[in-house]
C-alpha positions in Angstrom: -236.2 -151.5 55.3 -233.4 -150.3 53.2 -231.8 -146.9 55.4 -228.9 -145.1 54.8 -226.5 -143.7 57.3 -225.3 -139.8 55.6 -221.8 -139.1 57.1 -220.9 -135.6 56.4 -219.1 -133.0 57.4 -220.8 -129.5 58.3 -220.4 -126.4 56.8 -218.9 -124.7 60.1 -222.1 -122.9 61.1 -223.4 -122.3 58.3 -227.0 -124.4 57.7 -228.0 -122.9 54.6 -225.0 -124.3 53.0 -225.0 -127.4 54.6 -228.9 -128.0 53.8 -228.1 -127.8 50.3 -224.7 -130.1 50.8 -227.6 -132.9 53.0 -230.2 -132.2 50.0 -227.6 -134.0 47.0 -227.5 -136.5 49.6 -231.0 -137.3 50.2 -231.9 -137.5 46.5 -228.4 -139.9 46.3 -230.3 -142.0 48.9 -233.3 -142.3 47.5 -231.5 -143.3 44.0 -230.2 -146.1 46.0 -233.5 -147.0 47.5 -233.2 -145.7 51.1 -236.4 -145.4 52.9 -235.0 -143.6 55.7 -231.6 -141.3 55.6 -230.2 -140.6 59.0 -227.7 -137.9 59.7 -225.1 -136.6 62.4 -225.4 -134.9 65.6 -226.1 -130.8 64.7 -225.1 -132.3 61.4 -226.3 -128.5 59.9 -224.2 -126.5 62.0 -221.1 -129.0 63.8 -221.4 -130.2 67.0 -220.6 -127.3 69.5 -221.8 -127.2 72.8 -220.3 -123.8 73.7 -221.5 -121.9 70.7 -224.8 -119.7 71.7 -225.4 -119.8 67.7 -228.1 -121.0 65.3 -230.7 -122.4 67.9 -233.7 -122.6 66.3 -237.4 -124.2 67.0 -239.0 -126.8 65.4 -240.3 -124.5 62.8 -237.0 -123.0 62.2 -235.5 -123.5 59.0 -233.4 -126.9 59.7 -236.5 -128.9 60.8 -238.7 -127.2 58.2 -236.2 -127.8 55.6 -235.7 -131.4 56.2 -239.5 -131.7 56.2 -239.7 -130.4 52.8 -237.3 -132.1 51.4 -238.8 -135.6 52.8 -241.8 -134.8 50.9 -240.3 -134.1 47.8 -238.0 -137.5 47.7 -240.5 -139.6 49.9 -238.1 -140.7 52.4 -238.2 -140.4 56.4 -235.1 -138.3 57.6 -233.5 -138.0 61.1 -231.7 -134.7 61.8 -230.2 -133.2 64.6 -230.0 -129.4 65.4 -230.1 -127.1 68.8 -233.6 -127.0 69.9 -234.6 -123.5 71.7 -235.5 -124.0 74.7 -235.9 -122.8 78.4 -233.5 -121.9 80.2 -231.2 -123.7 77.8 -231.6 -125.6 74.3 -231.6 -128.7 73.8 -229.8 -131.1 71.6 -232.5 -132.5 69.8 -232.8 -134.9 66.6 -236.3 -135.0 65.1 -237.7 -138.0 62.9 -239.8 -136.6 59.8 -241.9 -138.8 57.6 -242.1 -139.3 54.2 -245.2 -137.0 54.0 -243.3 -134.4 56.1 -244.9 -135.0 59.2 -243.1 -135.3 62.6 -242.9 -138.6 63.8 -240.3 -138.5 66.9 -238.5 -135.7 68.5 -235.9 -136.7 70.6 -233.6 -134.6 72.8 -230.2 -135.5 74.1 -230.4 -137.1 78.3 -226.5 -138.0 78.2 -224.9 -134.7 78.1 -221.1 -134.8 77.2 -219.9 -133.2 80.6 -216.4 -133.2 80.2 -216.5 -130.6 77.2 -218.9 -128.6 79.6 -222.3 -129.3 77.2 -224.1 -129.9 80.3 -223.3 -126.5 81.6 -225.0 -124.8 77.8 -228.3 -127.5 77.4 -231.1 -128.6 78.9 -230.9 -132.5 78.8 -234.1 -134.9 77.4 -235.9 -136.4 79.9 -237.3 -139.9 78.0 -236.6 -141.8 75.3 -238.4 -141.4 71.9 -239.7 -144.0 69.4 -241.7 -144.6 66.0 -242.8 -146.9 63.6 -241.8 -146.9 59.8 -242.3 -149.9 57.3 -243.0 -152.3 60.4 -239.6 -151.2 62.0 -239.8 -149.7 65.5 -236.9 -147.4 65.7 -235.2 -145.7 68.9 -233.1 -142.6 68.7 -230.2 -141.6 71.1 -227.7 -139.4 70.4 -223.5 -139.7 70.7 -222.9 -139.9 74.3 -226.1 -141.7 75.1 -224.6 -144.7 73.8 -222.3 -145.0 77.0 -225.3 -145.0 79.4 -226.7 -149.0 79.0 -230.0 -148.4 80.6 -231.5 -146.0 77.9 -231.3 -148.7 74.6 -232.6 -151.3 77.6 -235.7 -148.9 77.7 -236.2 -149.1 74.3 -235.4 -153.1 74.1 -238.3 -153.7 76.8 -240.9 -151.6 74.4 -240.1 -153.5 71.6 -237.6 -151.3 69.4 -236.0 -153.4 66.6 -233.3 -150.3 65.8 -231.8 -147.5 67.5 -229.9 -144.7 65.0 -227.7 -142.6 67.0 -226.3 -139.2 65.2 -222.9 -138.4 66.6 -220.1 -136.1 66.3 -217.8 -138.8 67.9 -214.3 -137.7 67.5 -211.5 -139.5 66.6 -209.4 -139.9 69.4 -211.6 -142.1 71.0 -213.0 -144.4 67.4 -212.1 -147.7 69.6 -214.6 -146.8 71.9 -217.5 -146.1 69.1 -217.3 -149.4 67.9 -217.0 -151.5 71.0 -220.2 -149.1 72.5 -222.2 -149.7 69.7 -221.6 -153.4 69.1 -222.1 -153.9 73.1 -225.7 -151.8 72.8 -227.2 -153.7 69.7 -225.7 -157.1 71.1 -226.7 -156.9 75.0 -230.3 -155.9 73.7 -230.6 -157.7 70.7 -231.6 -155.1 68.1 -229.8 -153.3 65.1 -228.1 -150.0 66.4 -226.4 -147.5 63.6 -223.7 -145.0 64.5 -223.9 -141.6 62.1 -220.8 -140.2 62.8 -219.0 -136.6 61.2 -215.9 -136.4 59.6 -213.7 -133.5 58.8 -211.8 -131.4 61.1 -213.6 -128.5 62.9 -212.6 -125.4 66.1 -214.1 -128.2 68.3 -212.3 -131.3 67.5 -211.2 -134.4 64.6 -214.2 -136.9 63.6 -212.6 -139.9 61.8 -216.2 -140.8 60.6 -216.3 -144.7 61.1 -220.0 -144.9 60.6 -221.1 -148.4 61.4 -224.5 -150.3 61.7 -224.4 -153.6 63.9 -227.1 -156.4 63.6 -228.8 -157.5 66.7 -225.9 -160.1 67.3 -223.7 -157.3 67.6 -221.6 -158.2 64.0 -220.7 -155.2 61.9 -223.3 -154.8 59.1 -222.0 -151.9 57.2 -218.8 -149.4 57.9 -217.8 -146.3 56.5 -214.3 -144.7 56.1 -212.6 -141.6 57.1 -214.2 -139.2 54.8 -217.8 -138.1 53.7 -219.9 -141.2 52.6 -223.3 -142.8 52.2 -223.5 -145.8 53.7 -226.4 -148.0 53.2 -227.9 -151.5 55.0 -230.8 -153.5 55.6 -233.0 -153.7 58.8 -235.1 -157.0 58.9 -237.9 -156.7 62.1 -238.0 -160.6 62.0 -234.7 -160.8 62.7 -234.9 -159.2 65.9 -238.1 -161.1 66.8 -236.2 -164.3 66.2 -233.1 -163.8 68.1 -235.5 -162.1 71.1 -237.8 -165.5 71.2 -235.3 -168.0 70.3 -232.6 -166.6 72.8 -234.7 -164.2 75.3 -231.7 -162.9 77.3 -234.2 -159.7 78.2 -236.4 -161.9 80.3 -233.6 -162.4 82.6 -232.6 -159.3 83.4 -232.6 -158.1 87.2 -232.2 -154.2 87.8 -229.6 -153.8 90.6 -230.1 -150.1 91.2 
C-alpha cells in the first residue's frame, strides 16, 4: 500500500484556509499514487492545547471536509482536529475511507502534561484500528509514542502499521526518531511520524517526518519544511519478520 505522510504547516487557526492548503495536497497524493494521506496533529488549526478555539464534532466542518474530499480523489485520509466533548475535548484523529465513510476515530490517551494539555482535554481511553488494502493500521498521536505499552496493544491484535500525527517540536527531533524507530522495531511493524513544520505562538516544529520498517530502519524522511513524503507498506513483511523472529511471544508484563 503506497501512503503518503503530508507535513505541513497550519494556517494559525484558521481551518478554512488550511483545508484548502491540505486539499492541493491530497490531489498531489493521489497523482503520486497514495492510497492513504496522513496528516499532523490539529494539522487544520496548530497544535494548541490552551486554545478553547475551533472545537468541533465529528460533523463539523474539518471531519466533514476531509470526508468529501476522500470521495472525490478516492483516497483514505487521517486527520486530526479537537473533538467536542464532555467536560473537555478531545484530541482526536479520525480515519476516513475512500468512499467517505468513517473507519477509525481515535482520541489522544498520552496527554502532553508538561505544556498543561492534560489540564484542557479529556484523554482516549483505547486504542483504535482498521483495515485498508489488507493493511491493519493503528493510530496514536505525538506523545503516545513515549508510552511503549499502547503500540504493544496494537502488535498483539495484529496491526502491521501505526501512523502517528504530531506537532513534535524541534527542540527535542533526537527524541522523534529514536521513539519511533524503538516502537516499529520492539514490535515489529511499520510506524510513520507526520510531523508540522513552521514556527507558531506555541512552539518550532523542524518537521523530520519519517516512516520506519518493522526492523526499525528509516524508510522515508522528510526535511525541515513543508513536504509530501511518500513509502510503501508491505503486510507480508510484517508477517515474516513476526513468524520468522517471534520476539512477541516472549514477552512477560512486569506491571
Amino acid at each position: 500500500m503506497k501512503c503518503c505522510s503530508a507535513q505541513i504547516e497550519a494556517v494559525w487557526e484558521q481551518p478554512r484556509k488550511t483545508l484548502k492548503k491540505a486539499e492541493r495536497c491530497i490531489q498531489t497524493a493521489t497523482d503520486g499514487g497514495a492510497s492513504l494521506v496522513c496528516f499532523p496533529e490539529q494539522f487544520a488549526t496548530g497544535w494548541d492545547p490552551l486554545s478553547g478555539q475551533n472545537i468541533e464534532d465529528l460533523n463539523g466542518e474539518t471531519v466533514t471536509t476531509l470526508r468529501a474530499l476522500a470521495r472525490e480523489h478516492s483516497v483514505a485520509i487521517i486527520g486530526s482536529f479537537r473533538e467536542r466533548s464532555a467536560p473537555y475535548p478531545r484530541n482526536t484523529a479520525v480515519a476516513v475511507s475512500s468512499d467517505g465513510g468513517i473507519l477509525a476515530v481515535y482520541s489522544k490517551i498520552h496527554l502532553f502534561s508538561p505544556a498543561h494539555e492534560d489540564e484542557a482535554f479529556t484523554p482516549g481511553t483505547a486504542p483504535e484500528s482498521f483495515t485498508l488494502e489488507g493493511v491493519r493500521c493503528g493510530i496514536a498521536i505525538c506523545y503516545d509514542l513515549r508510552f511503549p505499552p499502547l503500540f504493544r496493544t496494537y502488535a498483539k491484535t495484529g496491526v502491521h502499521a501505526v501512523f502517528v500525527p504530531a506537532a513534535w517540536p524541534e527542540s527535542r527531533a533526537s527524541h522523534w526518531e529514536l521513539f519511533i524507530a524503538a516502537r516499529a522495531a520492539e514490535n515489529q511493524m511499520y510506524v510513520a511520524g507526520v510531523n508540522t513544520a513552521g514556527t507558531n505562538p506555541v512552539d518550532r516544529y523542524g518537521g523530520a517526518s519519517i516512516t520506519t520498517n518493522p526492523e526499525g530502519t528509516v524508510i522515508a524522511r522528510a526535511g525541515d519544511r513543508e513536504e509530501l513524503l511518500f513509502f510503501e507498506v508491505d503486510p507480508s513483511e510484517v508477517d515474516a519478520l513476526r513468524q520468522r523472529f517471534p520476539v512477541g511471544n516472549d514477552y512477560k508484563n512486569m506491571l
